[in-house]
Each structure stands twice: as C-alpha cells, then as structure tokens.
MARFI-27094 format. One record per residue (C-alpha): residue number from 0; residue in three letters; x, y, z. Coordinates in Angstrom, 3 decimals. Layout:
pos,code,east,north,up
NUM,ALA,X,Y,Z
...
! end
This chain:
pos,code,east,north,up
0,UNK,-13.690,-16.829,13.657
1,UNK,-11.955,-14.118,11.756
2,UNK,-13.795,-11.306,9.405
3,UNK,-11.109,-9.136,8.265
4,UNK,-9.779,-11.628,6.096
5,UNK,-13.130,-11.724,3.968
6,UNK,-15.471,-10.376,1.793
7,UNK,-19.472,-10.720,2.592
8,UNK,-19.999,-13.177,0.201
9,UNK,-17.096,-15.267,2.283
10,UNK,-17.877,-14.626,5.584
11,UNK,-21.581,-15.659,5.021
12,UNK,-20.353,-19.055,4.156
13,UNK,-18.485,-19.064,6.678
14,UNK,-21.061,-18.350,9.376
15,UNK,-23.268,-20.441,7.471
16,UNK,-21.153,-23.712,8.026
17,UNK,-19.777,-22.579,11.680
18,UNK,-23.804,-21.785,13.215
19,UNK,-26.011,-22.936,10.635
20,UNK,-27.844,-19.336,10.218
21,UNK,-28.183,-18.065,6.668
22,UNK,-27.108,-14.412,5.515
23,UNK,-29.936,-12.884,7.330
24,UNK,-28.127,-13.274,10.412
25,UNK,-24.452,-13.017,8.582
26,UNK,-25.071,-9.799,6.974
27,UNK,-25.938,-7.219,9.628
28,UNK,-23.451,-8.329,11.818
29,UNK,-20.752,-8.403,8.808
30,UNK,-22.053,-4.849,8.564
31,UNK,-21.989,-3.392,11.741
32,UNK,-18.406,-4.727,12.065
33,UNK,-17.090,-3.209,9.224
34,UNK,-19.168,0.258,9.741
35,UNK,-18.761,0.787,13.255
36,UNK,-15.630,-1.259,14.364
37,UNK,-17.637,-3.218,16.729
38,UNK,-19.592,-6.502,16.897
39,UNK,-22.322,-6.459,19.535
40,UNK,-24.492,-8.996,18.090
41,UNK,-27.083,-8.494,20.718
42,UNK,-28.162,-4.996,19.443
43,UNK,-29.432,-6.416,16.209
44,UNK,-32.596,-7.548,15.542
45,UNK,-32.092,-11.078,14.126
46,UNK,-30.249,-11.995,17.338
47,UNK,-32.269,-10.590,19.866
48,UNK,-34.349,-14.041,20.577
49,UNK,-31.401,-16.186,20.936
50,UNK,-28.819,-15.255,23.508
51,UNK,-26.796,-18.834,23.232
52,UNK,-25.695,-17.695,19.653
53,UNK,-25.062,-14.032,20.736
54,UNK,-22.500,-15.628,23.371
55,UNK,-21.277,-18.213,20.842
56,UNK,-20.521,-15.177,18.365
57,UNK,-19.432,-12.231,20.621
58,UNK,-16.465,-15.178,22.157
59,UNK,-15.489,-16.208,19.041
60,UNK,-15.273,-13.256,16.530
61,UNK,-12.063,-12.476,15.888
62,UNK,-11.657,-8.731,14.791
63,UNK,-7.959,-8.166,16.286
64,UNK,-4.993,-8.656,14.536
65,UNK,-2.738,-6.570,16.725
66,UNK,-2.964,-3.137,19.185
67,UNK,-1.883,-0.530,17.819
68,UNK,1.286,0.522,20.285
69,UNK,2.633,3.800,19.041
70,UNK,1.201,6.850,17.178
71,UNK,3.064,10.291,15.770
72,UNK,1.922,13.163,13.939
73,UNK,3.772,15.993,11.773
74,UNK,1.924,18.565,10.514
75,UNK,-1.441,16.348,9.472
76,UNK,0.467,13.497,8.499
77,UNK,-0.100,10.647,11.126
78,UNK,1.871,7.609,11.787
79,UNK,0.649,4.352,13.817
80,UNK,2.295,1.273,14.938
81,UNK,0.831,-1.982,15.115
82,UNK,2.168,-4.608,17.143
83,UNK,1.133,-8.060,15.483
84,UNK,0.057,-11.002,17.576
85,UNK,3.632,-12.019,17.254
86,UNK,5.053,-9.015,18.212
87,UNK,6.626,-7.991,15.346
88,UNK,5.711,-3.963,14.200
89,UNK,4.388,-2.763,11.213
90,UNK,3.996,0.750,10.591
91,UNK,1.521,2.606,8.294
92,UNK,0.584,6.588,7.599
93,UNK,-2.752,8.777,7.554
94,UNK,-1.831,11.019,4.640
95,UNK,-4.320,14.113,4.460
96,UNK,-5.499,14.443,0.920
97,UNK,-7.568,17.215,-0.621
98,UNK,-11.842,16.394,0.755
99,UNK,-10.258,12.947,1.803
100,UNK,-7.707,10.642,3.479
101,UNK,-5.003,8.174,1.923
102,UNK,-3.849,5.324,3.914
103,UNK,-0.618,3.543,3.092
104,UNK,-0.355,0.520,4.140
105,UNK,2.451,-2.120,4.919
106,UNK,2.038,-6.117,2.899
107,UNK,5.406,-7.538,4.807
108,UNK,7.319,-7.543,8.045
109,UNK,10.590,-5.830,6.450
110,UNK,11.323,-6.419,3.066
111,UNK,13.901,-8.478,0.594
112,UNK,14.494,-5.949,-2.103
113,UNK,17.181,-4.453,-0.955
114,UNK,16.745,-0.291,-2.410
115,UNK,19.408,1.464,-1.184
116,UNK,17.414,4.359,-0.635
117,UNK,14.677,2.584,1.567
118,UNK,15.145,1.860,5.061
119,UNK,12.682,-0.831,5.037
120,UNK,14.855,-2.905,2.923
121,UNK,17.940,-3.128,5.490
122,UNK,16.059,-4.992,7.812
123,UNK,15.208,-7.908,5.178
124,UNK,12.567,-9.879,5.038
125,UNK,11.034,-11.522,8.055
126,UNK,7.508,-12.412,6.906
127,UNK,4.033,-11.824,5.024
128,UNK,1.215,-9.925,6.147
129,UNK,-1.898,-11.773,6.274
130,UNK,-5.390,-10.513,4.589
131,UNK,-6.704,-9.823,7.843
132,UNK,-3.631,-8.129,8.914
133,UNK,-3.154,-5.828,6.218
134,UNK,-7.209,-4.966,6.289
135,UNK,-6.716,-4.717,9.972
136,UNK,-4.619,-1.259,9.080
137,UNK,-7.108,0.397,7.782
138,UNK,-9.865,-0.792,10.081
139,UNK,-7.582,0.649,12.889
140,UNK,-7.600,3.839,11.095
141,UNK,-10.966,3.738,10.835
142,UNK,-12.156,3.279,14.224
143,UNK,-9.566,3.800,16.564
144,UNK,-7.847,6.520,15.135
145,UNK,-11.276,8.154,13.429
146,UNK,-10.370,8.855,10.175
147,UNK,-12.197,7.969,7.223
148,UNK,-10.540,6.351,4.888
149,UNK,-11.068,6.652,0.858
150,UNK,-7.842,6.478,-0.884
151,UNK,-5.427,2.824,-0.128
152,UNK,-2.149,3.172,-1.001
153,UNK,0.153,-0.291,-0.969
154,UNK,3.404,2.017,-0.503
155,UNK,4.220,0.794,3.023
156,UNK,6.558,-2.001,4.530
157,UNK,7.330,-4.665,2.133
158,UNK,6.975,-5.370,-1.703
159,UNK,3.447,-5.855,-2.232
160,UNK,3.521,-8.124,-5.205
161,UNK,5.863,-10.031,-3.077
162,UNK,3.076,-11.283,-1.093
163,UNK,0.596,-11.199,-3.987
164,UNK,-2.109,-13.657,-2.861
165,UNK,-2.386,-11.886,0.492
166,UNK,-2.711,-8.378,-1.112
167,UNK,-5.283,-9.277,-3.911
168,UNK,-7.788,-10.998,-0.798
169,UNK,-7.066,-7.427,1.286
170,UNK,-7.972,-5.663,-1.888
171,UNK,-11.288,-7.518,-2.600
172,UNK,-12.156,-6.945,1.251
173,UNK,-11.319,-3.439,1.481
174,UNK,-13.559,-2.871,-2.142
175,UNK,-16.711,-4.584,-0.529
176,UNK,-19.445,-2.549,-1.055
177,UNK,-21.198,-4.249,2.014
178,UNK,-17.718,-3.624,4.150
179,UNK,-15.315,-0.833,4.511
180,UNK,-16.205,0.617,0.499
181,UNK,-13.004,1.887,-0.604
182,UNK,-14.160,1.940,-4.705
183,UNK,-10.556,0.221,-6.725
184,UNK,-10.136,3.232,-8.507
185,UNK,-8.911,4.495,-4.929
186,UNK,-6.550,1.657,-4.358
187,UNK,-3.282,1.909,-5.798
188,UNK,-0.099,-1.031,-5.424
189,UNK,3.502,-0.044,-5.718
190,UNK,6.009,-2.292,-6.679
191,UNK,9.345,-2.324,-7.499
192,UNK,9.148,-4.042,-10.798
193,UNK,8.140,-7.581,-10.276
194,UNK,6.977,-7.898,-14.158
195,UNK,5.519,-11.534,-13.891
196,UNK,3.749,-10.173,-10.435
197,UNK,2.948,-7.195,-12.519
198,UNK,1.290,-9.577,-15.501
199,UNK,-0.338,-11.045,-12.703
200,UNK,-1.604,-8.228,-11.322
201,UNK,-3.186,-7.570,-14.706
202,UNK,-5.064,-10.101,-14.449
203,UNK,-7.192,-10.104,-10.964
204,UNK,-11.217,-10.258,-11.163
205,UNK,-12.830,-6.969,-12.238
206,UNK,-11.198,-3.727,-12.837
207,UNK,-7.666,-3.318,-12.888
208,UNK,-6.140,-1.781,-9.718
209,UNK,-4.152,1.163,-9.951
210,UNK,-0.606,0.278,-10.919
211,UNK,2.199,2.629,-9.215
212,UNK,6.437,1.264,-10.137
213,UNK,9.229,2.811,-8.641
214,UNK,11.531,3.041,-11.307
215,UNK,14.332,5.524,-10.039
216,UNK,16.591,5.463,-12.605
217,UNK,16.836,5.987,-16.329
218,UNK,19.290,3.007,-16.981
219,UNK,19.977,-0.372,-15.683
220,UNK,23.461,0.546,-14.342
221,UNK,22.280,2.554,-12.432
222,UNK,19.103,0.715,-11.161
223,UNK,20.933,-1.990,-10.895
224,UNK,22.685,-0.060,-8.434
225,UNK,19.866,1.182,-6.843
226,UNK,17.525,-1.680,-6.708
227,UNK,18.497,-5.607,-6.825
228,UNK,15.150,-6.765,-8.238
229,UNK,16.794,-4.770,-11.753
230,UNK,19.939,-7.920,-12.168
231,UNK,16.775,-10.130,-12.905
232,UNK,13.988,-7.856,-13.954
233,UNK,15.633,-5.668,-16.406
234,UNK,13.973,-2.162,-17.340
235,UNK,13.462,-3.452,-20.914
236,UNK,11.296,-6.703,-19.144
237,UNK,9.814,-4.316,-16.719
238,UNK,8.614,-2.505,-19.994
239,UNK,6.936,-4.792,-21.619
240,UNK,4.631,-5.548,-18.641
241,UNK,4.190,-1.799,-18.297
242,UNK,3.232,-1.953,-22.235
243,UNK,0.642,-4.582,-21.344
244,UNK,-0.984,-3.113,-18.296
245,UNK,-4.762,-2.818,-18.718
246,UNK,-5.926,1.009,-18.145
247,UNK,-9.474,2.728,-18.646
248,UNK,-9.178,5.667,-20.738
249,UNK,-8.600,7.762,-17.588
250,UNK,-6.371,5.960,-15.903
251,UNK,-2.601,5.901,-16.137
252,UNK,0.523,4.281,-14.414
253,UNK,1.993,6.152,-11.723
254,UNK,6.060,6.112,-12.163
255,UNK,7.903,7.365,-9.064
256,UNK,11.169,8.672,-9.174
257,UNK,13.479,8.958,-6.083
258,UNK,16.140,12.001,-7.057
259,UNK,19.359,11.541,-4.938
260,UNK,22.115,14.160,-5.558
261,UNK,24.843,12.837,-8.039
262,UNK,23.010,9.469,-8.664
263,UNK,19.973,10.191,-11.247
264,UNK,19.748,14.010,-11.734
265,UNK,21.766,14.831,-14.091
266,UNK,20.152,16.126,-17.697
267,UNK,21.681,13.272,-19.436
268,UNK,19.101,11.183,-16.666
269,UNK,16.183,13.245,-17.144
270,UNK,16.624,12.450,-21.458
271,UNK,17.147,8.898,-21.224
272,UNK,14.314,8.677,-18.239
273,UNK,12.012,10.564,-21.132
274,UNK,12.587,8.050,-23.694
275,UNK,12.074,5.244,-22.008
276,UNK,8.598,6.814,-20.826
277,UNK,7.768,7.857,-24.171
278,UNK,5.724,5.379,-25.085
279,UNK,3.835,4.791,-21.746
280,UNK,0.392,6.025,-20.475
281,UNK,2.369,7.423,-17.364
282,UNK,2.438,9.874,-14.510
283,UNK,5.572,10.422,-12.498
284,UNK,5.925,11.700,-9.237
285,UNK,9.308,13.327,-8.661
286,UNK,10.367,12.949,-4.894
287,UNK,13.250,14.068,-3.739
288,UNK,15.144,11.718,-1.534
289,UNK,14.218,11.641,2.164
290,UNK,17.726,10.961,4.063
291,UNK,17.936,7.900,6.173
292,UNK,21.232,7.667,9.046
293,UNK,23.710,5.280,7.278
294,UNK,22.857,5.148,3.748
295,UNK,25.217,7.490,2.334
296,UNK,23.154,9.151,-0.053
297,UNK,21.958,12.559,-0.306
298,UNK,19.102,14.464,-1.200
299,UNK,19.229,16.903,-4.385
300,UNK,19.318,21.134,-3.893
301,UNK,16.160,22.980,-4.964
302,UNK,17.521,24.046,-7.695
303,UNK,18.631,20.297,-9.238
304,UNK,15.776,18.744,-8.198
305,UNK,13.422,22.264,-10.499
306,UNK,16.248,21.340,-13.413
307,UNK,15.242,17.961,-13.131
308,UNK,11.282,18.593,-13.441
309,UNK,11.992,20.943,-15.789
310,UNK,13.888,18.738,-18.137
311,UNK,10.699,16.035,-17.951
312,UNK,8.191,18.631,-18.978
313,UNK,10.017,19.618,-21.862
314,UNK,10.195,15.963,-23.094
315,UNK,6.043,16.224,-22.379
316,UNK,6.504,14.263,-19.417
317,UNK,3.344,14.525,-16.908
318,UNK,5.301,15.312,-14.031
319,UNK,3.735,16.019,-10.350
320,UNK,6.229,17.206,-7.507
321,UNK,5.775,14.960,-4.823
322,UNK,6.372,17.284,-1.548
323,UNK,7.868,15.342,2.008
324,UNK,5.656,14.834,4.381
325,UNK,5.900,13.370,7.627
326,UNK,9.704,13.599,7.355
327,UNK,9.843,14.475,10.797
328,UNK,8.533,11.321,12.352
329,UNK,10.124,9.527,9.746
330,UNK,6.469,8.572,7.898
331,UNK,8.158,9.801,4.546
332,UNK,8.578,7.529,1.397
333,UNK,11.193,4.758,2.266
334,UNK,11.830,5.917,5.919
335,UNK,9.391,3.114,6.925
336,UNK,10.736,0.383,9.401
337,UNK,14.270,0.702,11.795
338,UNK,16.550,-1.483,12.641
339,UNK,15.761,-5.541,12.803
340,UNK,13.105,-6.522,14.659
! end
C-alpha cells in the first residue's frame, strides 16, 4: 500500500477500504510517516490492542520508491541520486537558501525538449515520474539526508508540465498540512513554455502555484534555436498564456534567462528581451550559462554578462543575478542527468 502518492484525505480512504478502520487509525500513522520518515504502527496508541493489523500494516506499507545511491556536496549545495525501482537515476539538489532550504526536484527520467544548453535534454526522454516518486525526493531529503525542506522547486530532470497529472498529485501531497507542509507559495514549476500545459496549470484547485518559464531568448530565431518546444509554441503563444496567468498581488512570474556568449547577449537582445517583458508581472533571473562537455556553447565574460543586467534595469526590468552553484558536482541549472541511461 503506497502513501507517498497521497494526500490524507486519500490515504484515509484508502486504509478505510484495504482494513476497514476509520481515520482514527489512518491519521496518526499518515502522520508519523510523513513527520518522522518512519511507520512503526505499534508505537501508536490506536494500534496498540491489535497486533494482527500492526503486522498487516508494517508488511504492506509501501514508503520506498528507490535508495538513494550517490550523494555530492560543493560548498552547501548537495546533490543525491536516487536509483528507482527500475534502476533508472534521477538526480535532485539541496540548495541552501537564506533561514531555509530549496529542493529541486526531477518530474521525468531524461527529457524530450531538446535545449541545447541542458544536458538533461541529450539523453531524451525515457519515462514519467510517478507522484510517489517525485514526493519520494523530498521525503529522502527529509529524513535521510536531514534537511528540512520549505521551498520545492520543479527545476530538475524533465519538463514538468510534460508529466502534468503526476506533478499536480506531488504538489497537493507535498502542500498537505497533515503531511510534509510545504505552504504553495513555496512551490514553484518551471517549464519551458508548454502554453496549453501552462493554461492548465492555471487552472489546478486552490491557489495558483508559482509559475517559473525559461525563456532564453528575446526572439523566436533564436529560441527556436535554442529550444524545440519554440517551432510549435511560439513566444507570441507563450505570451498570451503568460498574459493570463493568475497571480496574487504579490506574486509574479519568474522568467529565467540562460546568457551564452555570442547567442543572446548582445544589447540589441537585452531591448527586444525588455519589450517583450514589458507588459508582464515578471521577475527574471539572469544565469549565466553553466558549460556542459560537447555542447559547444560558451559561457559570457563578467563584464557581458554586468552589460547585459545592466541593459534590463534600465528598461525597468526586475532583474536578480542568479549566481552558480554546485557547478562543481555538476548540480548547476541544466547540468542535471549524463549520458543515456
């Protein structure tokens, strides 16, 4: 019987139909599991009296979906391997964060989008993660790796709104209050401009989860270029949907912006990047490319990439300078993944 593919609400039901005990029984042990990491059904009270069900539930609880195989670290930033029940890897990164600790997480075994500045594309796509298995990342973070969690990030592996249905169920699981308690306004999902995902998106129960697009280019030549999913999703499409994206008053989209040397830096890029921003509630994080062996592309100089942010804030662009971290171990944004699995 698996739990990290549901809420409370769902795994009461669950244990409801499977042993015929009501949420009295259910909800502790749903508790303790997602608190603590752990099951043991016999230290809590409604199942002290009745060691046939404690046996029933301790051999049948499923709260695996994977070990996790390999772990790095460079300079706070910590990255951790899980090998899947089918042995393929997945790879995610404890990001240290000012009074608090982002997570970001994988949604697919490689990915089909093809960036040619991510090395997670080359490998292509091999499969969906699960609910339980993309939950399972940050209960491993949790309580085998010991750090607490607060801020979700869906920046890993994959194209999240690729494997929508999967991410929205990990999303309402991670956000129960009675579970692991990560509040929405903490959870953020990248994608690279999948606008009927994105209307989609809009649209899931409660508050609207942050919305983060990597854009990368001020033109659809040279997005095109870039990224595939632009020959079908055009920036003017991918605008709309943008346009349309529900935000409280505080809230904003989070544009990120990959600068490569001699692809998108130039100041004719940053003025036709500012206009097409102009009219969106937007933040962009300007990161400077982090080199992968065989792409052929290059990161920009110090001084491009300060032109670059300069040129943004002058157009009264909210710009925030993403700095590399975890470079080292290759944990930086789109060195995720290797070579096919």
């Amino acid at each position: 019987m698996k739990i990290l593919d549901k809420t409370h609400a769902q795994f009461a039901e669950t244990f409801q139909r499977r042993y015929d005990k009501g949420i009295h029984y259910s909800s502790p042990l749903y508790r303790q599991v997602m608190k603590t990491g752990k099951p043991a059904p016999e230290k809590l009270s409604p199942f002290f009296h009745l060691p046939e069900l404690v046996r029933q539930v301790t051999s049948e609880l499923n709260i695996s979906t994977g070990r996790m195989s390999k772990r790095e670290a460079d300079g706070g930033v910590v990255k951790f391997v899980t090998q899947l029940t089918d042995d393929m890897n997945v790879e995610s990164v404890v990001i240290p964060m000012y009074r608090r600790y982002t997570l970001c997480v994988s949604s697919q075994v490689g990915c089909r989008m093809g960036c040619r500045f991510c090395r997670t594309g080359r490998m292509g796509l091999i499969r969906n993660l699960t609910a339980a298995e993309i939950v399972g990342q940050v209960f491993t973070a949790r309580h085998q790796l010991g750090f607490d969690i607060r801020n979700v990030v869906f920046m890993g592996m994959g194209e999240p709104l690729d494997n929508l249905k999967n991410v929205i169920q990990a999303i309402h699981v991670l956000e129960d209050q009675r579970g692991l308690d990560i509040a929405r306004r903490y959870i953020t999902v990248s994608t690279a401009g999948l606008a009927e995902k994105i209307d989609r998106l809009a649209r899931i129960e409660g508050n609207p989860v942050n919305l983060a697009v990597s854009l990368n280019a001020p033109d659809d030549e040279i997005r095109s270029w870039l990224m595939p999913i632009n020959r079908s999703v055009p920036m003017a499409d991918l605008k709309k949907s943008l346009k349309n994206y529900p935000l409280s008053k505080r809230s904003s989209i989070f544009i990120e912006y990959v600068l490569i040397q001699g692809v998108n830096d130039r100041f004719e890029h940053a003025q036709r990047l500012g206009q097409y921003l102009a009219p969106l509630k937007v933040k962009l994080n300007l990161i400077s490319y982090n080199p992968a062996y065989g792409s052929g592309l290059h990161p920009p100089s110090e001084k491009s990439y300060e032109q670059f942010h300069n040129w943004l804030t002058k157009q009264k662009i909210f710009v925030r300078r993403r700095n590399e971290k975890g470079g080292r171990i290759m944990a930086a944004c789109g060195q995720l993944g290797g070579k096919r699995q």
